[in-house]
N, C-alpha and C positions, 0 to 999 in steps of 0.2 A: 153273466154278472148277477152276482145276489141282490134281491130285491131291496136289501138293505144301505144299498148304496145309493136306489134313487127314491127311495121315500122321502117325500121333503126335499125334496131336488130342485124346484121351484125356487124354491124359499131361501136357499144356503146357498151360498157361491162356490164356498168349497167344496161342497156335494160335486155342483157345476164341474170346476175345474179336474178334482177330481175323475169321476166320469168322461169325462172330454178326453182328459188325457191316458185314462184306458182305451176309451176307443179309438183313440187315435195311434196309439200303440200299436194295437190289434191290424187294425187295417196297414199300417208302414211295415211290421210282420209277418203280411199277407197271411191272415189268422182271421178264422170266424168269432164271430163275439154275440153271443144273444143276450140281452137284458130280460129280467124276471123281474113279476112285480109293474107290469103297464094296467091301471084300472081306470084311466079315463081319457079319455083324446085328447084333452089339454097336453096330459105326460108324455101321450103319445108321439104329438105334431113333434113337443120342442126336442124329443128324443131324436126322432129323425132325419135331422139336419144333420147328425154327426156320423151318418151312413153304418149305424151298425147295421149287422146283417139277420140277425131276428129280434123277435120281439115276441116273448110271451105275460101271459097275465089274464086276468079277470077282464078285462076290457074286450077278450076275444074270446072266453069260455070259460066256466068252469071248469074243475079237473072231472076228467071223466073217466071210467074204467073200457076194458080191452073192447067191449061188446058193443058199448056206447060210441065207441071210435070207428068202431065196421062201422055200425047204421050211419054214421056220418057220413063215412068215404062213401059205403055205398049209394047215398042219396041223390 
């Protein structure tokens, strides 16, 4: 899910509802759904309750290139 669905997600109910009821989609489809765009644990906690199955964004990393992701793994 593009990050432009939960910017301000918070704040808007229809973001809310919206979102809710993509992921809820997702999951009754037995479908993966990642959401993009998580930059703080606030977004993160409320996001989580609606059992998507990833979560990416700044709140867990920068983007990083192929070299930077070995030294990672390898670590």
């Amino acid at each position: 899910m593009d990050m432009s669905f939960v910017k301000g997600i918070l704040e808007d109910k229809k973001k809310q509802a919206l979102v809710i009821g993509m992921i809820n989609f997702a999951n009754a489809a037995n479908l993966k759904i990642c959401i993009e765009g998580i930059e703080t644990d606030t977004l993160e906690s409320y996001l989580r309750q609606f059992n998507a199955t990833w979560f990416q964004g700044y709140h867990y990393s920068k983007p990083i290139g192929h070299k930077e992701l070995i030294k990672l793994l390898m670590a």
